[in-house]
Each structure stands twice: as structure tokens, then as C-alpha cells.
N, C-alpha and C positions, 0 to 999 in steps of 0.2 A: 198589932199593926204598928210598923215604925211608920214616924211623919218624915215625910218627905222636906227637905232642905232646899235652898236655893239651889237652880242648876247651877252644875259647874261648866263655866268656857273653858274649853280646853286650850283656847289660845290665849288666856289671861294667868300669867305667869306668879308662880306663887308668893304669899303676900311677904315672906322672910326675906324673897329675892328681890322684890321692891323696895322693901326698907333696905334693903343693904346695899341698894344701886343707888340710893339716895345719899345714904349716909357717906358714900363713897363719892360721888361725888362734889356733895358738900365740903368734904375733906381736902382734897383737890382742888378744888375752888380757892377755899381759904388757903392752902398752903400757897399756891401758884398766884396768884391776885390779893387777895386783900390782905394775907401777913406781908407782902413785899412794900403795899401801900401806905398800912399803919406803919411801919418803919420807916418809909420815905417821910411820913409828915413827922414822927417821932423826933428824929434826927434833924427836921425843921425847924422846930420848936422849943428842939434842946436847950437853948441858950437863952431861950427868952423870945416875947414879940417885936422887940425891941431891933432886935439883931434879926430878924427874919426879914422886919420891912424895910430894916436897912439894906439886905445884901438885893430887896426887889427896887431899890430906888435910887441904886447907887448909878453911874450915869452908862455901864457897857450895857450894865442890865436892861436899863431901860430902853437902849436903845435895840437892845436884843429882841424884846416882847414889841417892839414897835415895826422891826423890819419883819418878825413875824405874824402881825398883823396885817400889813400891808401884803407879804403874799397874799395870804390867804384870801386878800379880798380882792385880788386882782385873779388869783385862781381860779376861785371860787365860781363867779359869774362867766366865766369864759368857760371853764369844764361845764356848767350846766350848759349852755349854746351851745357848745360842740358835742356834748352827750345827748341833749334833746333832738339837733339836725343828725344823728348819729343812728339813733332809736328809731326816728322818723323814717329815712331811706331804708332802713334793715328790715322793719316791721308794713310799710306799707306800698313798696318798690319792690320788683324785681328786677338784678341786673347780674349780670358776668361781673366773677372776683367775689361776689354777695358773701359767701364763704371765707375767702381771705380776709375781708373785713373784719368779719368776727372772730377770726382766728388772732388777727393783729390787735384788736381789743382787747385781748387778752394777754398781750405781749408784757405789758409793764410790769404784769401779776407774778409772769413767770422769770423774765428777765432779775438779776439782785441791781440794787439801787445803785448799788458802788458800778458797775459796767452800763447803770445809764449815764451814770456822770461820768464815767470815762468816754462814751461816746459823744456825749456835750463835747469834750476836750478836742478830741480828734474833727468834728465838725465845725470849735468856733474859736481852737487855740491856732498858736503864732504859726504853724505848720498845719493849721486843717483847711479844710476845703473852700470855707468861706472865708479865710483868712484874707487874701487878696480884697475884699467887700471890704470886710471891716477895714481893713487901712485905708483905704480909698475915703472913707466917708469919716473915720475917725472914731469909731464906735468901741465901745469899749463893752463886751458881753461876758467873759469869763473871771471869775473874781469881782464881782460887782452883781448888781439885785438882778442884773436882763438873767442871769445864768440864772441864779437861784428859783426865781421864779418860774424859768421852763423848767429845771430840773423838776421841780415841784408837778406844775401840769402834767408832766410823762407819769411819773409816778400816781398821779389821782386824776387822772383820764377814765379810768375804765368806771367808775362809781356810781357817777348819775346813769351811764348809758348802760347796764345792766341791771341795774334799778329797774329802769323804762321798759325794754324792751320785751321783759317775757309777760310783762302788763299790759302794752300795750298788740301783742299778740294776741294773748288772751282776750281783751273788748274786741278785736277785729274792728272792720271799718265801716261799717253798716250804716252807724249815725253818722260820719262823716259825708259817707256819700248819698245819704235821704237831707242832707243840710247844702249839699252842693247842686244837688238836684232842685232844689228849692232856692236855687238862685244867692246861697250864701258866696264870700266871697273869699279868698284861704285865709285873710287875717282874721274874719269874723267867724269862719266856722271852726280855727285855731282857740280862738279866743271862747268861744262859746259851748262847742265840742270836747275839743281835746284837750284844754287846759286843764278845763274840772274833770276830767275823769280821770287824769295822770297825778294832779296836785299833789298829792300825799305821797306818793312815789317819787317825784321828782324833788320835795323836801327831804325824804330820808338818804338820797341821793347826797344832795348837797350835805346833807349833814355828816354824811361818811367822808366825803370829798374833804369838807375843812377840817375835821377829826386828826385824818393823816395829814394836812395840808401842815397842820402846827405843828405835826411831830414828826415830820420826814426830816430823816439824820444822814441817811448813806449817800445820797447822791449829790444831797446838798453839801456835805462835807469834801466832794472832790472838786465842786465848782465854785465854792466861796470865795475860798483864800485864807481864812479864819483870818481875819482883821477885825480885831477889837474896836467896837464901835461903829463899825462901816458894814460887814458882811456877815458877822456872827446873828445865828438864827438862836434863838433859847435851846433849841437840843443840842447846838457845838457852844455854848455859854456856860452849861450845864460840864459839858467836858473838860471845857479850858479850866473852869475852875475844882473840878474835882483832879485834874493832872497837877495843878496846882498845890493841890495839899488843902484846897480851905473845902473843906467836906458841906460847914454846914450853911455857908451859902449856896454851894452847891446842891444841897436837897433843899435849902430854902425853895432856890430858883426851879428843882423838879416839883415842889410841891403848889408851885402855880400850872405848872403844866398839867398835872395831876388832878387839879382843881378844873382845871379847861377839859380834861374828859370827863371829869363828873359829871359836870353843865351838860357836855353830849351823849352821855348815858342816861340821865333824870328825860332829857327830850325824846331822845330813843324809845325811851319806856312807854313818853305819853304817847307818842305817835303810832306805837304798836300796841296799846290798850285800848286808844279812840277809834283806831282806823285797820287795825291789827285785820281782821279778816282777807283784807284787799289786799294787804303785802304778804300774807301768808299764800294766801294762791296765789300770788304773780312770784314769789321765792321756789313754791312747792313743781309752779311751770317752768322756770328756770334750772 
């Protein structure tokens, strides 16, 4: 009498071809991501710490990581308002267009960055539409932070509000309206309801939101101006100076940006280790 073995699944693929989907893509990984990144810091470093914190402190730079800061944190909190009031009406509303909505929420995704910042032009240069406004009142929006920072928002618009919504589908409305019935009032049953049960959604949101917020290059590139000091964001600071010929401040200066998606990869991880179940079903409904 032979003994019987564990059953075999016939839908569990065999273990060579596992190790080898592994090993493949590990390989992938490294070549495409982390050898390009050990390199960038490599090519950082080359010269010394000396010259590294020099090319981060020297005064374009600095004023580069500062106007790139300031987006992001004017972004930042305006893409979640309008991704949360976005989520809100799509998930708990019905109206005519409901469909176009979310068709156009997804326009920035598919749109390239370079034809959002050419559309900026056309709507707020010497010849676009609101042209006439602007001189009337004296504004100054193309080549200066009002461009960059819309450029910005169009392109990390969609983030928080896709985040939300296949989450906030998924809860349905149930406790909302057992909390309205009971006499709550929208700020309180917002605040008591729906804040906590989206939180963690509407963090990993924001944290995609300012991820690209710091590294959006194409469209902010057509509405800057590239003026040294005044409109250079760290991803056209990184270019001027590698067109330049000076290589190793320029991967100095990628190797803070590079450093800035660590930070939102390490949070990434924890938010999807701590909280991981809730955004795998609201990703998996999405």
C-alpha cells in the first residue's frame, strides 16, 4: 500500500514556476528601481559630504526645495477638500452627468502633463481667454507660483478622490442615515461618522497627492518660466543643472528628492501593514 500525499490543487501552480516568477521579478525590480537609485545617490556622494550639502544649500537650490514645498502644501489641503466634496456627491448623490464626472476625474491620468501646461497657457497667457481679467486687475499667473501651483493641482486632482470613493461605496450609507435620523447634524455626523471610517483612505490619498506634488516636472515645466530663484521647482533645478554640465549637484539635488519618496514609501508600507485590509478592499472594489 502506497501512502497517500498531500492533495494536489490543481489551481496552485507549480513550485519551479513560483520560484522563477519571483526570482524574475525581483530582477526587474532591481534593474528598473533600485540600481538606477543606488546610482543617483552613488553619483551624490561621489565627491564627498562636503560638496553634496553644498550643491543642497547653495541659495537657487534652496530656494527650489522651498517653492516646492509651498506647493505642495497649498495642494495638498485643497486636492483633499475637493477630492473629499468629490467622493461625497459621486458616492452618496445621484444626479445627471454622475458619469461625466467620473469620466473627467480621470482626465489628468490620461491627459500628458506637457498639454496640461499648454492648456494653462492658452487660458491664462497674453492671448488666452482670461487674458483681458488678468490685465484689468494686474495679475500676474503664468511664469510665477499661481501657474505652478494649478499646474500642480490638475495633475494630482484625481488622488484623494479615487482613494475615497470605491471606500466609501463599499461602507454605503447606513450609519450615516441611522445618525441623521437620530437627530445628528451634517458637521457632526461628518465628523463622527464619516471621518473615521474614511481616515486611512483619505491619508494614503493625500500622501500620493504630495508624492507627485514634489515631483511633477511636465507641466510645471511649461508654466514656470524656469527663472533661477523665483519659479524653479527641484525637478527643473535638477535639469538646469545637469544641462549645465555640473552632474554632481545635480544628483546631489535628485538625491533629496529621492530621499522625499523614501519618507513616502516607508509611510506607504506602514499604512498598508496597519490598515492594509481596508484599502485592499476599497483598491480590489475600485
Amino acid at each position: 500500500m502506497f501512502e497517500r500525499g498531500a492533495p494536489i490543487d490543481p489551481l496552485q501552480p507549480p513550485r519551479w514556476l513560483r520560484w522563477g516568477l519571483t526570482v524574475l521579478a525581483v530582477l526587474i525590480m532591481a534593474l528598473l528601481l533600485v540600481m538606477p537609485l543606488a546610482m543617483v545617490l552613488g553619483a551624490a556622494f561621489q565627491e564627498g559630504v562636503k560638496v553634496w550639502f553644498a550643491a543642497l544649500t547653495e541659495p537657487d537650490a534652496r530656494s527650489a526645495l522651498e517653492l516646492t514645498l509651498i506647493t505642495a502644501a497649498v495642494v495638498i489641503p485643497l486636492n483633499a477638500f475637493f477630492g473629499l466634496a468629490t467622493a461625497w456627491a459621486v458616492t452618496r448623490f445621484e444626479f445627471r452627468g454622475k458619469r461625466v464626472l467620473l469620466a473627467l476625474l480621470d482626465l489628468p491620468f490620461a491627459v500628458s502633463p506637457v498639454v496640461a501646461g499648454l492648456c494653462l497657457v492658452l487660458l491664462f497667457g497674453r492671448e488666452g481667454w482670461f487674458a483681458p481679467v488678468i490685465d484689468r486687475f494686474g495679475l500676474q499667473i503664468l511664469f510665477a507660483r499661481p501657474a505652478i501651483i494649478l499646474a500642480t493641482m490638475f495633475i494630482t486632482f484625481p488622488f484623494v478622490a479615487r482613494e475615497l470613493i470605491p471606500l466609501m461605496e463599499q461602507q454605503g450609507s447606513e450609519e450615516e442615515l441611522a445618525a441623521r435620523s437620530l437627530g445628528a447634524g451634517p458637521w457632526q455626523m461628518f465628523r463622527r461618522i464619516t471621518l473615521p471610517n474614511i481616515k486611512w483612505a483619505l491619508l494614503y490619498g493625500v500622501l500620493l497627492c504630495g508624492a507627485r506634488a514634489m515631483g511633477e516636472f511636465g507641466a510645471v515645466s511649461v508654466v514656470s518660466g524656469h527663472i533661477r530663484g523665483l519659479t524653479n521647482t527641484l525637478p527643473l533645478h535638477i535639469e538646469i543643472l545637469y544641462n549645465e554640465f555640473n552632474a554632481t549637484a545635480a544628483f546631489a539635488v535628485a538625491s533629496l528628492l529621492a530621499g522625499l519618496a523614501l519618507v513616502t514609501l516607508v509611510v506607504r508600507f506602514w499604512l498598508e501593514a496597519r490598515h492594509g485590509d481596508a484599502l485592499a478592499r476599497a483598491h480590489r472594489r475600485h
